[in-house]
N, C-alpha and C positions, 0 to 999 in steps of 0.2 A: 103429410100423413099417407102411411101407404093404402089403397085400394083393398077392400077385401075380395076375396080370389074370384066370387060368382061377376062381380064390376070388371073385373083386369081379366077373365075370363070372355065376359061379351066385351068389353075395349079390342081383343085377341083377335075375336073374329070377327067385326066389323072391317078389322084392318087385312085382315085372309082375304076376305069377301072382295073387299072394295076394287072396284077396276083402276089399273093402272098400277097397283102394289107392285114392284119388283121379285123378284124371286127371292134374292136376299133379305129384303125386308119380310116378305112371308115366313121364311123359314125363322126370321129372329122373333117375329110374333107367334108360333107355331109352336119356337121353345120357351116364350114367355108363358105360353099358355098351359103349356107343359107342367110349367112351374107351379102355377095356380092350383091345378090339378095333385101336383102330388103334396103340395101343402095342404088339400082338405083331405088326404088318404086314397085317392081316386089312384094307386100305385099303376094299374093296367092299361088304364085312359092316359095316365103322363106317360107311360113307354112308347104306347104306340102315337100320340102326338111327340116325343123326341124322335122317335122313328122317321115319323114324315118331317121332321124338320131336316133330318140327314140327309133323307133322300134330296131334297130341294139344296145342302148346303151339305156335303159331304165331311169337309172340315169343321164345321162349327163347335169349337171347344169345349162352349158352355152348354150344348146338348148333347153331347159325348159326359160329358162331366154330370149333368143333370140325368142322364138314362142312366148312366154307373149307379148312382145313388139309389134311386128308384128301384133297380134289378138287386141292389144290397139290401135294402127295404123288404125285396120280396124272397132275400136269400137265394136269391139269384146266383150266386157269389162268382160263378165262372164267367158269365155273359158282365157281369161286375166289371172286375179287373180287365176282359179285355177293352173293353170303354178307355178304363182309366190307361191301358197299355197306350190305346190307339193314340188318346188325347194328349196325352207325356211327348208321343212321337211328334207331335204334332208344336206343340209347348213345354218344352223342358225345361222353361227355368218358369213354371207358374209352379208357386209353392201350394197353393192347395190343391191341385190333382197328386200333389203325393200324398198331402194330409189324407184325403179323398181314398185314397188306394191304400195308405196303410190302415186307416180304420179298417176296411174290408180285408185287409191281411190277418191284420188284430182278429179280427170273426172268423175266420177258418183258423186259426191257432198258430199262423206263423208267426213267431212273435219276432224272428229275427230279422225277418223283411220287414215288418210293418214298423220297426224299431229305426231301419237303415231308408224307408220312407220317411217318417216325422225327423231323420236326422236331417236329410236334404230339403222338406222343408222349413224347417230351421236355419238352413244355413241360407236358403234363400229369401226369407222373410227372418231373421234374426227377431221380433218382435212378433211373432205371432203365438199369441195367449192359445188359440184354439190345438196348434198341434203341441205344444208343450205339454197342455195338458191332456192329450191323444196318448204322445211319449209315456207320462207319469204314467200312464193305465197300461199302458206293455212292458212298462218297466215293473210294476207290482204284480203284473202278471206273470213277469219273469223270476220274481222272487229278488228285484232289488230294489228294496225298498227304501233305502237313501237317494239312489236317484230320484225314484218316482218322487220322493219329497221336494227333492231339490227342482226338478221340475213343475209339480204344483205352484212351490214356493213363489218360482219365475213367474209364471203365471198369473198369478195373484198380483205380485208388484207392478206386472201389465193393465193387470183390468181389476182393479181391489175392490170392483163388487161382483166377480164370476163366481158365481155359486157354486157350479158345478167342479171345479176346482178346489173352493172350501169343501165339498162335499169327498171327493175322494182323498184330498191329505188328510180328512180323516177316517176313513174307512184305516187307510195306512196306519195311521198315528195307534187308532185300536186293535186291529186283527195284527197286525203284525212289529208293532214297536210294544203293546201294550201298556200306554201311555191314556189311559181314558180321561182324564184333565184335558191334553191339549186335543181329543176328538170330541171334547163335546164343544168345548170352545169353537172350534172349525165347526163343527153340525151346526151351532147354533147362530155361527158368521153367516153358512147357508140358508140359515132358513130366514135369518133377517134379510136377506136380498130376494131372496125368491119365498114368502109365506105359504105359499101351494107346494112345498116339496114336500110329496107325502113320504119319499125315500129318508132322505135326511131328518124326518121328524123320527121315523121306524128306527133309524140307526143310533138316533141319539136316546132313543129310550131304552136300546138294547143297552147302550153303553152307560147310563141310567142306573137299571137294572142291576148292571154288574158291579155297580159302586153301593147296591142296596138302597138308593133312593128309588124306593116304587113309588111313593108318591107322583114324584117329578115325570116319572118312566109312565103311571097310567095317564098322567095328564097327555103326553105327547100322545100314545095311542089313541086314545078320542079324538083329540086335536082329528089325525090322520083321517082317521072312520070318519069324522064331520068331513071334512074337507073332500074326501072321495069314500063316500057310502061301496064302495065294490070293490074297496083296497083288502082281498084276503088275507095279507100277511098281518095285518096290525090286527084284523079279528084274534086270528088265531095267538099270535102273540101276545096279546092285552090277557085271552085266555089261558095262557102259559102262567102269567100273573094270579091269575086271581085262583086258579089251582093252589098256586104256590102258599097263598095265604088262610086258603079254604073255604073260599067263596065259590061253591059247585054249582050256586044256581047262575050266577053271574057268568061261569066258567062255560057249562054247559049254554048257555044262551048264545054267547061270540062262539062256541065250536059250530053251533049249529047255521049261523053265519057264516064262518068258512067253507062249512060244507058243501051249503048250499054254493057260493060262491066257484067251489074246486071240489068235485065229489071223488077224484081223484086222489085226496092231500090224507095218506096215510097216519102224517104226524096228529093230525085235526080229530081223527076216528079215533086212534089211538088213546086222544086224551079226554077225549068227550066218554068214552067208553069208561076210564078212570074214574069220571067226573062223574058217572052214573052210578058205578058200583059205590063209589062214598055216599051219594047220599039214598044209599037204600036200592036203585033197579040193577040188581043184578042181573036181571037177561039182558036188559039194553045195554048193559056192558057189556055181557057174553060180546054179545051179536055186534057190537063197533069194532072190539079187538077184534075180532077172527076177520072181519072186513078189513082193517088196517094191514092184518098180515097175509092175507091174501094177496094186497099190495104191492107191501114190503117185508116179507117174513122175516126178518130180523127186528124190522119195528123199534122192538125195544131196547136194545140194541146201540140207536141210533139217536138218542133222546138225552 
C-alpha cells in the first residue's frame, strides 16, 4: 500500500537530512518528494524541489519528467516541453516522456506534434493504454473521429476497466458519430468503474436528454450535484431541464446555484432571467438578461 504524501514527504527528508546520504540518493529522494508534493497540488513546492533535485543530479529523467508535468499543471507550457526536450535527449526510447510531451503539445493546440508523439510512444510501448488514449483525444481533436474510436477501442481491450477511455469514445460516439445508444452505453461503462465521474454522469444525461428521457437525464444531474455540491455545470444544466418542462421555481433555484458557483456564466443569467419573467418578476428578469448580455451580447443567440 502506498504511503500518503505528508508520510513519503517526512520518509524524503529524513533521508535528505541523514549524514552520509550520497548525492545521488539525495537528489532521488528530493524528486520523490517532489512527487509527494505535486500529488497534493503543492505545484510550486514540487518545481522548486525538481529543481534542486537537478541541481544535485543534472540528468535525472524522472525529475526532468516530474518538473515537465508540474510547469504543464501550472501552464507553464514553454519551461514544459523544454523538460520533456531535455529528458528525450537524455532517454529516447522511454515511451512516456513522449506520452508526457504530447499531452502538452495537445494543450497548446499542436495537434500534429502531439499526434507524431503518442505515435512513437506507441511504437515504443505497443501496449500502452495511457497514450492510445492521449492519441484518441488528438485524433477527435483533429476531427478524426474513426481513429480516435479506434484508438479508445485499443485501449479499452488493454485495460477494460479505463474509464476514462469509456468516457471519451463516448463523447465521440455522441458529438460526432451521433450515435447516442452506444454513448451512453460507454458513459455508463465509465461510470461503473469510476462512480465519482461527475463528467461522465453530466455527459450521459446530456445524451439522455437528447433521447427525451428526462427522467433518466435529472436523475444523473443530482447524482453529479450529490456527489460534488460545486460541480456548476449539472446546476445549470439539471436547470436547462426543468425550464424545459416548466418547473421555474426548481429552475430558478439551480440557476441561482450556478451563479453563485460562476457569477461569470452568461448562459446561467440568461436563463434564470427567463425563469423569473415566467413566473411573474419581470424586473429580476430585466435585470439577469441585460447582465447576461453584457457578458455575452449575443446570449441569445447561443442557447
Amino acid at each position: 500500500m502506498a504511503l500518503p504524501n505528508p508520510e513519503v514527504i517526512a520518509a524524503c527528508n529524513a533521508l535528505i537530512n541523514a549524514t552520509g546520504t550520497s548525492t545521488k540518493d539525495r537528489a532521488i529522494a528530493t524528486g520523490y518528494r517532489a512527487d509527494a508534493k505535486r500529488a497534493q497540488g503543492d505545484l510550486p513546492g514540487a518545481v522548486a524541489d525538481y529543481s534542486q533535485a537537478l541541481t544535485l543530479w543534472p540528468d535525472d529523467v524522472r525529475a526532468l519528467n516530474g518538473r515537465g508535468l508540474a510547469y504543464r499543471d501550472l501552464r507553464k507550457y514553454d519551461l514544459a516541453l523544454g523538460d520533456f526536450v531535455r529528458a528525450i535527449g537524455i532517454e529516447p526510447n522511454d515511451a512516456e516522456l513522449y506520452n508526457s510531451r504530447g499531452i502538452t503539445y495537445r494543450a497548446v493546440g499542436d495537434l500534429g506534434r502531439a499526434i507524431a508523439d503518442f505515435d512513437q510512444a506507441i511504437k515504443l510501448s505497443p501496449n500502452y493504454p495511457l497514450a492510445l488514449n492521449n492519441r484518441g483525444n488528438a485524433y477527435r481533436d483533429s476531427k478524426q473521429p474513426d481513429r480516435a474510436i479506434a484508438d479508445f477501442t485499443r485501449a479499452i481491450a488493454l485495460l477494460p476497466n479505463y474509464a476514462d477511455a469509456f468516457f471519451n469514445r463516448g463523447i465521440v460516439e455522441s458529438n460526432d458519430k451521433g450515435d447516442l445508444a452506444k454513448a451512453i452505453a460507454d458513459y455508463s461503462a465509465a461510470i461503473k468503474f469510476n462512480p465519482w465521474f461527475t463528467q461522465a454522469l453530466l455527459a450521459r444525461a446530456v445524451a439522455y436528454s437528447r433521447q427525451q428521457n428526462l427522467t433518466a437525464a435529472l436523475a444523473d444531474y443530482t447524482t453529479a450535484i450529490e456527489l460534488d455540491p460545486q460541480f456548476e455545470p449539472a446546476y445549470r444544466n439539471r436547470a436547462t431541464l426543468f425550464l424545459n418542462i416548466g418547473d421555474n421555481a426548481r429552475a430558478i433555484a439551480d440557476l441561482d446555484a450556478a451563479i453563485r458557483l460562476d457569477s461569470q456564466d452568461a448562459k446561467a443569467l440568461y436563463e434564470r432571467g427567463l425563469a423569473k419573467q415566467r413566473s411573474g418578476d419581470a424586473t429580476g428578469g430585466i435585470a439577469d438578461i441585460a447582465a447576461a448580455q453584457k457578458l455575452v451580447p449575443d446570449i441569445a443567440n447561443k442557447l
